[in-house]
ROKOL-187673 format. One record per residue: residue in one letter; x, y negated, z negated of N, C-alpha, C, O in turn. Coordinates in steps of 0.001 Angstrom, whole numbers, plus 524288, in hexadecimal, padded with zeros to 5 digits. Each point is the difference from the previous one (the first is absolute). Example, Ala and Ser with C-alpha at 12.3 -4.5 7.8 and 13.67 -1.06 7.14 Angstrom:
! ROKOL-187673
A833868163A7E1887FC867FB5A80000803847FB50800008040C800137FD67 S7FA967FBD380569803347FB5A7FFC47FCFE7FBBE7FD26801FD7FBAC7FF57 
***
This chain:
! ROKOL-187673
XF027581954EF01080105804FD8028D803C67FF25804937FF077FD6A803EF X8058F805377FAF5802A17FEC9806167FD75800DF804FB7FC618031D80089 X806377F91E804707FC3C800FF803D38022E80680803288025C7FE84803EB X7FDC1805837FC068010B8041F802287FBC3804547FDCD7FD5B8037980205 X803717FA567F8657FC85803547FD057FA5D7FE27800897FC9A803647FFBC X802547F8D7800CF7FC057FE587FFFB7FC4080100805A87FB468006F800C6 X8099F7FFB0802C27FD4E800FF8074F7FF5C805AC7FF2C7FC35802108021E X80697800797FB6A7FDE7805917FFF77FBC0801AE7FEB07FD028032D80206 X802CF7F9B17F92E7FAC6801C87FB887FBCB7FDA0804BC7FD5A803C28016A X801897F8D4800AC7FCB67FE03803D37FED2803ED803607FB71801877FFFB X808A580128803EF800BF8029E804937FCC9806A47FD457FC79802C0801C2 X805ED7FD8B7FAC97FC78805447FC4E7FB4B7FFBB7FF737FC82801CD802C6 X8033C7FB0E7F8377F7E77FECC8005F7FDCD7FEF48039A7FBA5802048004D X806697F9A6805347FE157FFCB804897FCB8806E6802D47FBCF801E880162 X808CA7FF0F7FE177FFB08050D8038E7FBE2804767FE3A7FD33802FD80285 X803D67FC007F6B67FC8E8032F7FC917F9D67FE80800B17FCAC8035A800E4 X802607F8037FEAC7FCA57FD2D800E17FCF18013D805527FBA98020F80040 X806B47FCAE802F97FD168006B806AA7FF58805B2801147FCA0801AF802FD X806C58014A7FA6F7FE748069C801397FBA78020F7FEB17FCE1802B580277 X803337FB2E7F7C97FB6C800B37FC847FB657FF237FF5E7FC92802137FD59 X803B07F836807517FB777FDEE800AA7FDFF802ED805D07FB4C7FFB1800F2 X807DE802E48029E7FFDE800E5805537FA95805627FD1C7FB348000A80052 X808458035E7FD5B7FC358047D7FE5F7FB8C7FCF77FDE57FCD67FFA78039A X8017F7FE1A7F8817FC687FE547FCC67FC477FE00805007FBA5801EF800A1 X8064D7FA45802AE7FBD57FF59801AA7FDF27FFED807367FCFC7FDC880304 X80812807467FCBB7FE58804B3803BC7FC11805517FEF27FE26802DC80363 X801317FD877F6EA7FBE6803E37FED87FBD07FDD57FEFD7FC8F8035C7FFD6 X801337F6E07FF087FD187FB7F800727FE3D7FF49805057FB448008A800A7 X8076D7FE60803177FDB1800B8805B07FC8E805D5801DE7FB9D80069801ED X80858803BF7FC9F7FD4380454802B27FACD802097FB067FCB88034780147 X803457FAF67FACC7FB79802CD7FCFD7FAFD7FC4C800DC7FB788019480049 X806467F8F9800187FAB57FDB6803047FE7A80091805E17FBAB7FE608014F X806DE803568018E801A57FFF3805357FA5A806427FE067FB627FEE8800C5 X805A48056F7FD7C7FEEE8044A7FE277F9808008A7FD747FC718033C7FFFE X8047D7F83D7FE467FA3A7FF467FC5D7FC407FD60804987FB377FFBA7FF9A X807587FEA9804317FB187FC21803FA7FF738041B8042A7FC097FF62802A7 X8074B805377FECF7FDF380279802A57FD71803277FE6B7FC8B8012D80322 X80355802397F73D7FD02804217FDBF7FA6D7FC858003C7FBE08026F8006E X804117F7727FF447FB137FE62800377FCFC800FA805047FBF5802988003A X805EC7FB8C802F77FD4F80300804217FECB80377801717FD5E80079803FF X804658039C7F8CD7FEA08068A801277FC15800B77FBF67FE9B804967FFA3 X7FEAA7F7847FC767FD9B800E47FB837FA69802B7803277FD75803B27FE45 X801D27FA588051E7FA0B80156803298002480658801117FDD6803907FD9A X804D87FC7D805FF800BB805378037E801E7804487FB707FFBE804C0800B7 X802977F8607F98E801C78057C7FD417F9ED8014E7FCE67FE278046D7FFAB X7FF397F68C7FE257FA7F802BB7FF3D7FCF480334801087FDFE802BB7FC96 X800847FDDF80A477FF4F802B98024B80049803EA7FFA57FCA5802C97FDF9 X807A57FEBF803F9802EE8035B7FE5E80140803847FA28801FA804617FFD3 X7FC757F8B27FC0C7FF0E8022A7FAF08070E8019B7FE4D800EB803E27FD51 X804E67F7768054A803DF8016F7FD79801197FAA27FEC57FCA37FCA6800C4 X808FD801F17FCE3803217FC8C7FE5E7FF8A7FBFB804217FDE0801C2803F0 X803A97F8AE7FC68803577FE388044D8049B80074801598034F7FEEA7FCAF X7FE05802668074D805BC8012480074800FC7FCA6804167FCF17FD4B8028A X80936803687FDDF803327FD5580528804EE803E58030080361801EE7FD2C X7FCAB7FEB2806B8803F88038D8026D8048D7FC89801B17FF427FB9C801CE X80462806017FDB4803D47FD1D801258048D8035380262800C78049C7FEDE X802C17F7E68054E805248011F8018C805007FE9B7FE5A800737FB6A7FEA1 X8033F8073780129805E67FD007FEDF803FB803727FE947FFEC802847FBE7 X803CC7FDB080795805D48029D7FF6E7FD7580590803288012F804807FECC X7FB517FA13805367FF4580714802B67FC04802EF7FCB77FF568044C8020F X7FDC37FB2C7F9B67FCBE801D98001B7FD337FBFB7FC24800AF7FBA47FE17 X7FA1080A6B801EE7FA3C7FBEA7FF5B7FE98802397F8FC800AC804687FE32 X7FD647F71D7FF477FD808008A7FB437FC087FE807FE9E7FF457FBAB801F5 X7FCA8805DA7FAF57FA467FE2C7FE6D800A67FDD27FA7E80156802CA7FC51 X7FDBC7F87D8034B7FC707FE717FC1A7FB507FEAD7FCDB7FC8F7FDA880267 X802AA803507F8F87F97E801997FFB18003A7FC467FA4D803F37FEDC7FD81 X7F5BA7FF7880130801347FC147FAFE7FD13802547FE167FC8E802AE80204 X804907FC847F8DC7FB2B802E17FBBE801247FC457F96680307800D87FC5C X7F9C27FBDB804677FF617FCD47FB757FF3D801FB7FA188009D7FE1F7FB9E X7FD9A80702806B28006E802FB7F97B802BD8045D8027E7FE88801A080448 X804DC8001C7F99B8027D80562803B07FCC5805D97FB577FF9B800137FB35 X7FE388051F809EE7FDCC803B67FD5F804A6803067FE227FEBF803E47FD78 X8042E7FBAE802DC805A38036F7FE8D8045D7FACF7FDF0800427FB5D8013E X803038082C7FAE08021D7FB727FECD80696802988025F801AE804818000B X801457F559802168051E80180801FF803F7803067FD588006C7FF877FB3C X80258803548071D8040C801167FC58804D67FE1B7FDF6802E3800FD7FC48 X7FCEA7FB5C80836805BD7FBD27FF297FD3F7FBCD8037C7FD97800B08041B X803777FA5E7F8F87FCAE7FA1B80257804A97FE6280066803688020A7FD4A X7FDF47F943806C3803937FD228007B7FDCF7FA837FF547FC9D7FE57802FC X805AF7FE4F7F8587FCFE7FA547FFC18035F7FCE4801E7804B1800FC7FFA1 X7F99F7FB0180296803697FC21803B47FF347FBB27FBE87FBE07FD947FF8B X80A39801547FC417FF5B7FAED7FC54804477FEBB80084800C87FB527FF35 X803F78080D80250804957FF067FD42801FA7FB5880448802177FBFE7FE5F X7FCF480509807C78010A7FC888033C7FEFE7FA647FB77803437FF107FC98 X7F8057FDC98040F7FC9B7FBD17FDF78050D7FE987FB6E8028C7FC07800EF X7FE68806157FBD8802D37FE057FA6C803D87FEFE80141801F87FBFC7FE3C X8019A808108065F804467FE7F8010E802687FB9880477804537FE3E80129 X7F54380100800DD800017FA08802F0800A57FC577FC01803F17FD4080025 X7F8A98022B7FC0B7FF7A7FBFE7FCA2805E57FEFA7FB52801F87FBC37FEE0 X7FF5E8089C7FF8D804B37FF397FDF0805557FD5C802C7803067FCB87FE33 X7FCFB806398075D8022F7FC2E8029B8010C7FAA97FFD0803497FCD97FE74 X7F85C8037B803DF7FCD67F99D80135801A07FC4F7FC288025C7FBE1800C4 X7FBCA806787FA0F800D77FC5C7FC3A806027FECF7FD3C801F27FC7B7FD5D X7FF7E807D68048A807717FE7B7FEF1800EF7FB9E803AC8014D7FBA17FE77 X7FE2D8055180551801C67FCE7805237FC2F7FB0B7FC308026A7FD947FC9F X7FA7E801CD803D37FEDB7F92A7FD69801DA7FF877FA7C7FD717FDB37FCA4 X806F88047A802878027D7FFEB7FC09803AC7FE128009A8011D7FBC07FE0B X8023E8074C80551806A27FE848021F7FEB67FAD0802AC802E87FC557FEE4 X7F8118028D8056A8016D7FB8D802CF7FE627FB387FE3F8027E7FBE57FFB9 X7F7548056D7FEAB7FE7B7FBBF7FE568019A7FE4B7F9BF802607FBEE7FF0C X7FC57806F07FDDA8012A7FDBD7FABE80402800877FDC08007D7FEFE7FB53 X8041C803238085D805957FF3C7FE47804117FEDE8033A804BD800107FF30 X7F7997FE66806598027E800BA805E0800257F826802E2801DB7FE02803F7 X7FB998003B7F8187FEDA7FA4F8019C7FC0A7FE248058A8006A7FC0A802B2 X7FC8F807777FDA97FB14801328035F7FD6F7FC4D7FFF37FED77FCFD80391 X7FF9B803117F6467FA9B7FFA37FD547FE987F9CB7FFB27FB967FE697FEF4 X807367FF7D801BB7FE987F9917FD46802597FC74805AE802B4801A4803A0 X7FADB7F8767FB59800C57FCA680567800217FB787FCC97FC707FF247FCE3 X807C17FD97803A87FF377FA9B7FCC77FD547FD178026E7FDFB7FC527FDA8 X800C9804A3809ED7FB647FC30801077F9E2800CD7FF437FC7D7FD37801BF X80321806FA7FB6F7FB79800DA7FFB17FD1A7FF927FB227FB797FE777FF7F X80991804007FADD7FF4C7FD7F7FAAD804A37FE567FC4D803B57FD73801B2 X7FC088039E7FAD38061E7FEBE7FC337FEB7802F37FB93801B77FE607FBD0 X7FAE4806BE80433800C0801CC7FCDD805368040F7FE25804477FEEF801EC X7FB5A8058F7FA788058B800FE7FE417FFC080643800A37FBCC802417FF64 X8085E8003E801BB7FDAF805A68024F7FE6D802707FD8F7FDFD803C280239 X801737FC3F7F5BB7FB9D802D37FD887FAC180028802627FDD6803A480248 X8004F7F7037FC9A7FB207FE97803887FFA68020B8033A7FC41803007FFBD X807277FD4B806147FDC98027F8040D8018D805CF7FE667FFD7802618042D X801258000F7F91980131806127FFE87F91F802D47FD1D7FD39803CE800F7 X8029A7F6E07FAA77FAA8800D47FE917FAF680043803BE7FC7B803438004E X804507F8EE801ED7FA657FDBB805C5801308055F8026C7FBF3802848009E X8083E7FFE6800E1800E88032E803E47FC3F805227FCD27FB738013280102 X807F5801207FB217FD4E804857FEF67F9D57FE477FC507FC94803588007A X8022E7F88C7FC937F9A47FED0800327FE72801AC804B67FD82803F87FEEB X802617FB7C805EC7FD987FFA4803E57FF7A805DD802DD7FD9F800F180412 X804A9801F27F9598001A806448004E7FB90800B97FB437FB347FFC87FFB2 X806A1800A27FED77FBD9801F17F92F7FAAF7FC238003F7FC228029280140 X802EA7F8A67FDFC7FB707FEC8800907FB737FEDF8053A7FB487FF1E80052 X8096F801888038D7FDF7801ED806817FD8A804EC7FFF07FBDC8002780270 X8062C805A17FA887FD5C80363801227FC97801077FAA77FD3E803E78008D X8023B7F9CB7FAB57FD0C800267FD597F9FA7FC108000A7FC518012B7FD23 X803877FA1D806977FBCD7FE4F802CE7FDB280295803027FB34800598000D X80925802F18045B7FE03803F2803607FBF38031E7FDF77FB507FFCF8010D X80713803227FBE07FD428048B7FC4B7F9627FE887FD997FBF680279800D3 X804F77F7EA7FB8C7FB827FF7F7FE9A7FD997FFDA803EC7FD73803E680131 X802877F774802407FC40801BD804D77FE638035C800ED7FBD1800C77FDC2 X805228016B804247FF6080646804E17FCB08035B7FAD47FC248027A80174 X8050D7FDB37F9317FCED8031A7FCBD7FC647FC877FE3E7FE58801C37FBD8 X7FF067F922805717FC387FEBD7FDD77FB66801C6804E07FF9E8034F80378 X7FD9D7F8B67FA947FA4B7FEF9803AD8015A800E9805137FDCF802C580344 X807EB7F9537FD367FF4D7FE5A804F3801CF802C38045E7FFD07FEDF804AC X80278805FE7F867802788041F803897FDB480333801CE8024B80321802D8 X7F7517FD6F7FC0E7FCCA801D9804BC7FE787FD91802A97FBCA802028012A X804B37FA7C801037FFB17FC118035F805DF7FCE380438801BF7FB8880053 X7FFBD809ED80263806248008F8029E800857F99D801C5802EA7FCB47FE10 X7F9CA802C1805B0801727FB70803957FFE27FAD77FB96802797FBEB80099 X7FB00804FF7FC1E7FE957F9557FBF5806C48026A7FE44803DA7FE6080260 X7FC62804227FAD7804EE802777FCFB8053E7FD9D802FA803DA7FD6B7FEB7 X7FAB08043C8049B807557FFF2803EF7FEB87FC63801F480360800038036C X7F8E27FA4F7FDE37FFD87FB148018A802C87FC847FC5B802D07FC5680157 X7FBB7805C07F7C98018F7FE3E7FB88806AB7FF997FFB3802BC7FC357FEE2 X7FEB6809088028480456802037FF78802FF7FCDE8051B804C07FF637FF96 X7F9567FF30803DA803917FDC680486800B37F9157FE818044B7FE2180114 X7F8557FEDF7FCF28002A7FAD57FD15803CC8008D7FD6D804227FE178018D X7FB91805817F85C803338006A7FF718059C7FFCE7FF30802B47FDE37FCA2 X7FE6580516807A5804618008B80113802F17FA0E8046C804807FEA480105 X7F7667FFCA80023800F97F96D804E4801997FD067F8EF8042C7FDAD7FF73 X7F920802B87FD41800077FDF27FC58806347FEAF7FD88802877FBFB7FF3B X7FE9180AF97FFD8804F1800FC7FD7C804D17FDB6803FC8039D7FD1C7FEB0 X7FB8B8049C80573803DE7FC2980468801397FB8F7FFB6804787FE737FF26 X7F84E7FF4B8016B7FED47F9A67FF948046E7FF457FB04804B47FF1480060 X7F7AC801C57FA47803917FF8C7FB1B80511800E4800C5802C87FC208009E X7FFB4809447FF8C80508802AE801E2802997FC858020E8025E7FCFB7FD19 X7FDEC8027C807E7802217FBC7801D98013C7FA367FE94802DF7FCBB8020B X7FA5B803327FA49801107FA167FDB78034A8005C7FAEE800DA7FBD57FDC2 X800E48082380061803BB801817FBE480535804058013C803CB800797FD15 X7FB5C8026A80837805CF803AA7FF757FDA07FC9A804EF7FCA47FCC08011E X809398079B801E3800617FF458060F7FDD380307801567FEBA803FC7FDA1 X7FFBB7F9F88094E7FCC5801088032C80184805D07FFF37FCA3802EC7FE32 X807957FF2480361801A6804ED800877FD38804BE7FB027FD0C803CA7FFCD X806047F91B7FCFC7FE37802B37FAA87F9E9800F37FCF77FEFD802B37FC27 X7FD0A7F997807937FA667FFFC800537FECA80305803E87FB518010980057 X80744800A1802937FD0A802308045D803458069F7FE887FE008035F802CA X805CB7FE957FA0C8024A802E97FD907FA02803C47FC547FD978040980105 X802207F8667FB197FD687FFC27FB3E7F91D80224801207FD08802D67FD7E X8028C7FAA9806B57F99E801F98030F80231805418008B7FE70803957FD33 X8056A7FD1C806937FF58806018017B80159803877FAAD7FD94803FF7FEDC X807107F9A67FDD77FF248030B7FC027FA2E8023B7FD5F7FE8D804707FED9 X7FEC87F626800C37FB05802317FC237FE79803B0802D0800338046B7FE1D X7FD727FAB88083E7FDA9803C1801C38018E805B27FF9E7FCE6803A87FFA9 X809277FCBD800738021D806B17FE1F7FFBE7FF9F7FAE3800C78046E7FE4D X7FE807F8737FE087FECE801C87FB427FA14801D27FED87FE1D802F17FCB2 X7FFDB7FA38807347F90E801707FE9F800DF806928022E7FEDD803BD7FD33 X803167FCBE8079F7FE77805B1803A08033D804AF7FBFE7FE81804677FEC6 X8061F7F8F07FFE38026A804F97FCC67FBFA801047F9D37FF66804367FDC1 X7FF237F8668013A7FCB47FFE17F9817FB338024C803D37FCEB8008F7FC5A X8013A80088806767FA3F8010E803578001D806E27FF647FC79802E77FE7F X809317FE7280359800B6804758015E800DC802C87F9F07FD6B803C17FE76 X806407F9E67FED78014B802397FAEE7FC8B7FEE97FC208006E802C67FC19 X7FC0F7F9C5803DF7FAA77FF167FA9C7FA35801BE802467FC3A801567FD55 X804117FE4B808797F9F1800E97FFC07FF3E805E1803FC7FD49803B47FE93 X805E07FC21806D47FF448047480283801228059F7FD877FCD68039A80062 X809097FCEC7FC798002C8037A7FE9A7FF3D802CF7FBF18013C8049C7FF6F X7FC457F8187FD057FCE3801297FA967FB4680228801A47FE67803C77FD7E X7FE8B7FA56806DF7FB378018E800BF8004B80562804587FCAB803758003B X807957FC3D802A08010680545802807FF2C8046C7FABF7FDAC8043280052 X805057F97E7FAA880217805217FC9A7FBFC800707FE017FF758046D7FE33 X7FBB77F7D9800E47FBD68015C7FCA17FBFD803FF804D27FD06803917FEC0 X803CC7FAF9805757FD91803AE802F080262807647FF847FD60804007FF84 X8079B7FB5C800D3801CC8059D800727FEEA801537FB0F7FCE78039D800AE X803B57FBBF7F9907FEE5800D87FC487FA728012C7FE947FE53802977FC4F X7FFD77FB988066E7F8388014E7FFFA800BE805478017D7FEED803C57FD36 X803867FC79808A87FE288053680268803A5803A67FCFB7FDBD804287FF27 X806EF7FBBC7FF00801D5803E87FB917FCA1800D67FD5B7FF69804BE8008D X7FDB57F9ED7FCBC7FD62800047FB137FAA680236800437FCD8801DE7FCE4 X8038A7FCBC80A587F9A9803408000B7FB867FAC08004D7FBA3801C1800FE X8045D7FA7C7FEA07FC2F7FB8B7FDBB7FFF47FEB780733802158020C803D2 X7FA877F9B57FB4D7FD257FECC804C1803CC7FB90801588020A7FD347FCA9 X7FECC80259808DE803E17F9C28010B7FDE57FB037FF437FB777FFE180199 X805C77FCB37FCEF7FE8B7FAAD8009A8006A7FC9E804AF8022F7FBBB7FFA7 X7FC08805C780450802017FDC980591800FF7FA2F8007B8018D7FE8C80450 X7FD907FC5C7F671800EE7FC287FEE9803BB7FEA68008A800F57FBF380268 X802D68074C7FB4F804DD7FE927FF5B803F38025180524804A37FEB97FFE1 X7F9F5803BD8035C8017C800508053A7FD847FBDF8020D800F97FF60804AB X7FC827FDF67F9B07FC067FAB9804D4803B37FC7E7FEB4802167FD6580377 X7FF93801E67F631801517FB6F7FE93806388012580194801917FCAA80318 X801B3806927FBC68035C80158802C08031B7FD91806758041F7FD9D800A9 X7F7C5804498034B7FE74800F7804517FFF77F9B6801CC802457FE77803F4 X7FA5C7FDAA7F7FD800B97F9CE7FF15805FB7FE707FF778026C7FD3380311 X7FF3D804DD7F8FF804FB7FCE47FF9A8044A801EF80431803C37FD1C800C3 X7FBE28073D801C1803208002F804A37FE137FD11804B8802B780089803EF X7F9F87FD147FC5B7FEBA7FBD38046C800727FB147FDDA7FF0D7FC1A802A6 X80263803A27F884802A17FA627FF86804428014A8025A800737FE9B80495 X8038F804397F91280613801CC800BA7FF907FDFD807B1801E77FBF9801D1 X7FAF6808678016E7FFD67FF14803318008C7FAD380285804307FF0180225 X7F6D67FC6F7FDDD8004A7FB0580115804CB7FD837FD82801817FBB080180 X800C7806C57FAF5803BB7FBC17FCC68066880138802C18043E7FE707FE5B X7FAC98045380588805E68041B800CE801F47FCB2805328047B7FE607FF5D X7F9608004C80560801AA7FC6A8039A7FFF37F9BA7FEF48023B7FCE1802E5 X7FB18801D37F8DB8031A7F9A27FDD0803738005D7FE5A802977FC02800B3 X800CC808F67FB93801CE801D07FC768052E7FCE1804528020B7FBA98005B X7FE53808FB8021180483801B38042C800927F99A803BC803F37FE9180257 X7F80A7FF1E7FD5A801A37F98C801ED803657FD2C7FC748044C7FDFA800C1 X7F8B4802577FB04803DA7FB807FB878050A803F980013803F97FD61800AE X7FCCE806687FEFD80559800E17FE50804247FE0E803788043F7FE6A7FE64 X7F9FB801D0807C0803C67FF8E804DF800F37FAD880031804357FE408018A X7F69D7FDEB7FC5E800F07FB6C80104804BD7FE8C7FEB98028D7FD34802F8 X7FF498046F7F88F806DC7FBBA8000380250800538057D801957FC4280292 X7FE65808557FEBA803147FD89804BB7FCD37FDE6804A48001B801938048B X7FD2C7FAB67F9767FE1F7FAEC803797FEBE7FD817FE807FB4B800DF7FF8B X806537F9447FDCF801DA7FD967FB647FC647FA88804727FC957FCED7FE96 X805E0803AD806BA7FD247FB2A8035A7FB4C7FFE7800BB7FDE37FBBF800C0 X7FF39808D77FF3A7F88B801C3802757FE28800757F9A37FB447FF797FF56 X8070C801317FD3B7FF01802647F9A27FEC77FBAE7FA987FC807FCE47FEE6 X807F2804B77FEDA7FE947FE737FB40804A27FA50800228007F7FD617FC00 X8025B8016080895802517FC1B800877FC417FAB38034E8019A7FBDF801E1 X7F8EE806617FDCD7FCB37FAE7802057FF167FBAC7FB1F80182801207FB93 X7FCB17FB5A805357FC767FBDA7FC1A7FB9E803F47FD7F7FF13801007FB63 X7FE8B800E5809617FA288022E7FD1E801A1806207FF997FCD6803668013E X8071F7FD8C7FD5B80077806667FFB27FB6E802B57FEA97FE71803D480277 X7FF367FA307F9747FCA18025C7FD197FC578017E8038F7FEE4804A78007A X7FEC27F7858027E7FB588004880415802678053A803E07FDBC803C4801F3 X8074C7FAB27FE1D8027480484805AD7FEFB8076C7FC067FE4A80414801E4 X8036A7FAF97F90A80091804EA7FD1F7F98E801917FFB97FF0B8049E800F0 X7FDBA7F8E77FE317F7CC7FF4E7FEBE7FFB08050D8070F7FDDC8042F80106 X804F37F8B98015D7FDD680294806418026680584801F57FEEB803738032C X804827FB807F9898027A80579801627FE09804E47FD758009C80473801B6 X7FC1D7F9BB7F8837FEFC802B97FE877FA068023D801247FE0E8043E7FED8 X7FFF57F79F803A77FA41801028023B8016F80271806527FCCD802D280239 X807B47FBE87FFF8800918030580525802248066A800018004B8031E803A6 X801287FD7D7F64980118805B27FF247FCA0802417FF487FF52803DB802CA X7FCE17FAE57F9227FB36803D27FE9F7FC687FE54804C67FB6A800F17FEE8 X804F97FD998046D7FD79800E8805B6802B180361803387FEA380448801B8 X805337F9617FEDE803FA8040D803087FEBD806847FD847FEA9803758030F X802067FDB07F69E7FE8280380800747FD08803C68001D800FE804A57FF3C X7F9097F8378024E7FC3E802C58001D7FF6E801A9805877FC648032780063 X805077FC3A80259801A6801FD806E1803508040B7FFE47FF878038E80333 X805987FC787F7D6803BB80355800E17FEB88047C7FD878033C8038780078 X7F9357FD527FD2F7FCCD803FC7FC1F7FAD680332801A17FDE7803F87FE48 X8011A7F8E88055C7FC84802628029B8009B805D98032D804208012A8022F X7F795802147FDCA80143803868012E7FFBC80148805208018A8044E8017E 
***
């Protein structure tokens, strides 16, 4: 690809990419931000015999929000928040297209000698059977059991690092994590949240009783998304810090911490 064409195509998806992701997981902040304060109003709306709601300010005036897990009326126009999520991930995944697997990213002769099929393979395996481990998990046994679950899921992933790094480059391992993780949050939003949103509205069309399960289970996979969204946003920046990053000996150990200092970090930043 000539290089003009090629800085463009970069500078585009870049831009496409970070916009896309700015919305996606700016409506991610404020709907959990949203859900922890309606929790606190859960008491006082009992009482009271209404919804929980939240009042809010911004741009000069004031608006109420109110939750209703089964709604008694049905909307007349819903707005679903997906298209952001896909169009992060499509991004995303061009961009590890142009750079890494056609961009000379991806591979380190001090680290292996393999040949860039191989690493184009390791790269996208590690998308597809990263979020298809995910999956079984979280739908077996062990996914009622959050904390055993996401202890599993954080090994893991120290696991996949470790490996990673010992076959592409450091960069391109610490790339590949954040990929999976937007591949898990975008497949979260498009296979499990919004199928079960539709089986809910479709109940109440129909007249039938809701399944409030599938708002629980729902409701689950957006607090993965959540915890998974400030590691997310570490590995990606890391390239540009190649000296504190994925340019150490023990990257892997440095990438393991970052990802345990995000899903800490963002349980402070989520709080209501």
């Amino acid at each position: 690809m000539p290089p003009a064409v090629s800085e463009w195509s970069n500078l585009i998806l870049r831009w496409i990419h970070v916009l896309a992701g700015i919305f996606w997981i700016g409506q991610t902040y404020y709907f959990t931000k949203l859900e922890g304060r309606m929790a606190l109003d859960e008491g006082a709306a009992r009482a009271a015999g209404r919804t929980p709601q939240v009042w809010m300010v911004h741009s000069g005036s004031f608006s109420v929000v109110d939750r209703q897990t089964s709604p008694k009326l049905l909307p007349t126009s819903l707005y679903w928040f997906r298209w952001e999520a896909l169009i992060t991930w499509i991004s995303g995944f061009l961009l590890l297209g142009l750079l890494y697997y056609s961009g000379g990213l991806l591979l380190d002769d001090s680290v292996s000698n393999i040949g860039m099929g191989a690493g184009v393979a390791i790269g996208i395996g590690t998308l597809i059977v990263g979020f298809t481990v995910y999956e079984l998990l979280w739908s077996s046994p062990l996914g009622r059991s959050p904390l055993l679950a996401g202890t599993i899921c954080y090994f893991l992933v120290v696991a996949l690092a470790d490996g990673l790094t010992h076959v592409i480059s450091g960069r391109a391992a610490y790339i590949h994590i954040g990929a999976l993780f937007g591949t898990i949050m975008t497949a979260n939003v498009w296979m499990r949240i919004l199928p079960a949103t539709r089986k809910m509205l479709n109940a109440l069309r129909e007249g039938k009783p809701v399944d409030l399960k599938l708002g629980e289970r729902a409701k689950a996979r957006t607090i993965h998304n959540t915890y998974m969204t400030v590691p997310l946003i570490f590995l990606m920046i890391s390239n540009h810090f190649p000296t504190a990053t994925y340019g150490q000996t023990y990257n892997w150990l440095i990438l393991s911490a970052l990802v345990l200092v995000g899903a800490v970090a963002a349980n402070f930043i989520y709080k209501p």
